[in-house]
Each structure stands twice: as C-alpha cells, then as structure tokens.
C-alpha positions as CSV (number, residue, x, y, z in Angstrom):
1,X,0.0,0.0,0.0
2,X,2.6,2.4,0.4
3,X,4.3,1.9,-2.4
4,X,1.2,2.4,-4.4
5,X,1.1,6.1,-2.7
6,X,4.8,6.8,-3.4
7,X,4.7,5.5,-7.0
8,X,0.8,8.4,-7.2
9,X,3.1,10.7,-5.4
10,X,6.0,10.7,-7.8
11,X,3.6,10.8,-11.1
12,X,1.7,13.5,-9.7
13,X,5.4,15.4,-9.4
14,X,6.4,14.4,-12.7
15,X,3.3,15.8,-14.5
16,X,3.3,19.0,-12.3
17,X,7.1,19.7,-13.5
18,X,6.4,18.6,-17.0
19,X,3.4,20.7,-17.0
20,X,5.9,23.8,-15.4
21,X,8.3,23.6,-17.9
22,X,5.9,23.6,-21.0
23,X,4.1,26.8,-19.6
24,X,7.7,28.1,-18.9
25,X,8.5,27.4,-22.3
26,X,5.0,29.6,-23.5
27,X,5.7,32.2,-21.4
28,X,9.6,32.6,-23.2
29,X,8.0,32.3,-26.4
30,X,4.9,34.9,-26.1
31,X,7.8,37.6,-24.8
32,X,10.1,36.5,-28.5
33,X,12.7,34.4,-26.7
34,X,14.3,31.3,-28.0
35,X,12.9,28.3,-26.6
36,X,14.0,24.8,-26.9
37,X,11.3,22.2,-27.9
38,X,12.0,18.8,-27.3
39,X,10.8,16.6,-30.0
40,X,11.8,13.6,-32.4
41,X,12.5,14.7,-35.7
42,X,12.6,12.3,-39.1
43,X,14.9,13.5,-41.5
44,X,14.9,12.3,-45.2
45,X,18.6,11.6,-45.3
46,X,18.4,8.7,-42.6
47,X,15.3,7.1,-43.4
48,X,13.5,5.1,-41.1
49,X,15.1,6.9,-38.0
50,X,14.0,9.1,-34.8
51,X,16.8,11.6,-34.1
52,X,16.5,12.7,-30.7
53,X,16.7,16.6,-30.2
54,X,15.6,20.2,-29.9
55,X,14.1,22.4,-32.0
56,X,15.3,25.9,-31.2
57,X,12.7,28.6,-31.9
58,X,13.0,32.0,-32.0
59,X,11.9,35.2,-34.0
60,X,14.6,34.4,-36.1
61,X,14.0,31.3,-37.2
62,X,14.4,27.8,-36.7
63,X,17.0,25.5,-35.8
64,X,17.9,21.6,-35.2
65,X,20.0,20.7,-31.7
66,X,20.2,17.1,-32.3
67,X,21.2,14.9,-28.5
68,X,23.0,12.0,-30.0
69,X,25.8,11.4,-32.7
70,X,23.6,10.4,-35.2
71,X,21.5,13.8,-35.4
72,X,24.8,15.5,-35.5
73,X,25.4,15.1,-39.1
74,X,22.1,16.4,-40.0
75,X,20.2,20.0,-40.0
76,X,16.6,21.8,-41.0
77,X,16.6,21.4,-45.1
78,X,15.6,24.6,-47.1
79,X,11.9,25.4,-48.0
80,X,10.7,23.7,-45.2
81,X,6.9,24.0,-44.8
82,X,4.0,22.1,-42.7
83,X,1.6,20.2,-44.8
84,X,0.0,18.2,-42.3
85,X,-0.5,16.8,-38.2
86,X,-1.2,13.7,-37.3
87,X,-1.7,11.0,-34.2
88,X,0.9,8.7,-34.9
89,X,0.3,5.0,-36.4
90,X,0.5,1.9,-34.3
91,X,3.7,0.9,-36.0
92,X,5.1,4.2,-35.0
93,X,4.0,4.9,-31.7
94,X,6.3,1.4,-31.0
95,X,9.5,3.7,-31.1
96,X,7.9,6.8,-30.5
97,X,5.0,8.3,-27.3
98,X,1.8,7.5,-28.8
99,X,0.4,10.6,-27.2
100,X,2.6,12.6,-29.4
101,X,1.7,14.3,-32.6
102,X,3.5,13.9,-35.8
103,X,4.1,17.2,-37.8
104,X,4.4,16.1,-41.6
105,X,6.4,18.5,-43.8
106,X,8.2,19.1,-47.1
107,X,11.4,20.5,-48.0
108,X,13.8,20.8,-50.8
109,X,15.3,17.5,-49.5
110,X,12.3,15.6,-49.4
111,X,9.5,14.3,-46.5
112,X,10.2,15.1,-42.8
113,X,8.8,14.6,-40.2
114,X,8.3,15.9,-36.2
115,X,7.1,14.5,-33.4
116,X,6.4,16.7,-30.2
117,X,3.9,16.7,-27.5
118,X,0.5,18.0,-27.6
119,X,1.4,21.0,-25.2
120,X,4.1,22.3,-27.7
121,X,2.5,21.8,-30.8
122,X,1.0,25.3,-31.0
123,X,4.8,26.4,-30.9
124,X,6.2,24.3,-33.7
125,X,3.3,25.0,-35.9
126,X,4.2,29.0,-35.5
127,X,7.6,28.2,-35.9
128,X,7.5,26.4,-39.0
129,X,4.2,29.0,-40.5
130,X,5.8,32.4,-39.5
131,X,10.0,32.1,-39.7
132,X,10.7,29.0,-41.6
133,X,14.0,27.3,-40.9
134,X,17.4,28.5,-41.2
C-alpha cells in the first residue's frame, strides 16, 4: 500500500514539472525568446530513424539541436513548410510516445517529419508557419 502512494506521489510530481516547464517554455515564447522544444525529428537523409533533439525557436528562425551522434550530421533542409498533423500509427507509436503528434512537412530534400507533444504543438506550428527554418 505504500508503495502504491509513493509511485501516485512521484507521477503527480512528474506531470506537475512537466506541465511547469511547458508553460515556462509559453511564457519565453509569447515575450520572443528562443525556446528549446523537445521533439523527435525524421529526416529524409536517414530514413527510417528518430533523431533525438531540440528544435530551437525564436523570432529568427528555426533550428535543429540534435542529442546524439547520429542527429549531429544532419540540419533543417531549405523550404521547409507544414503540410499536415497527425496521431501517430500503431507501428510508430512502438518507437515513439503514442500521445505525441506527428508534424508532416516538405522540404527541398524531401519528406520530414516531427514529433512533439500535444502541449508544444502550437509552438512548432508558429515556428514552421511564420520564420521557416534557417
């Protein structure tokens, strides 16, 4: 029984920060600051892969801060623009959180795609619609 209370207590915390941080992350953005979205981003030169990473959002653009070697090598493409947002399909939401939501886009270099959290959607979608990427 009291591990069942410890285990609420610490998922009660967790959501609480998680839901901190995202209205942190709001509040930088509505005053024009750069704020770091954590996401999972698809990029058409390593097909088939989640890259771990940020996208970095600011009023002058958009930028890729990848958090392993593999997203190293790779950066926003050119001409990228939003054509769609999804839930993602059973066969994804096995490597990725199946509460996330998959931002489908188009760019010089072909498909990509990113997958954030509901709560920082609204942020990637004004990211990608207003600045583009750099």
């Amino acid at each position: 029984m009291i591990e069942l209370v410890v285990a609420l207590a610490v998922a009660g915390l967790t959501a609480w920060l998680f839901r901190r941080k995202a209205k942190q992350r709001a509040a930088s953005a509505a005053q024009g600051d750069v704020i770091k979205v954590p996401c999972l981003l698809r990029h058409p030169s390593l097909e088939g892969r989640w890259l771990r990473g940020r996208l970095l959002i600011g009023p002058s653009g958009m930028a890729w801060e990848p958090r392993t070697k593999a997203g190293a090598a790779v950066s926003l493409p050119d001409g990228l623009r939003q054509v769609s947002v999804r839930s993602p399909s059973l066969r994804e939401a096995v490597k990725i959180n199946g509460g996330s939501r998959i931002v489908e886009c188009t760019s010089s270099e072909g498909a990509l795609l990113v997958a954030v959290m509901p709560n920082e959607l609204d942020q990637v979608l004004t990211g990608l619609n207003s600045n583009g990427a750099q």
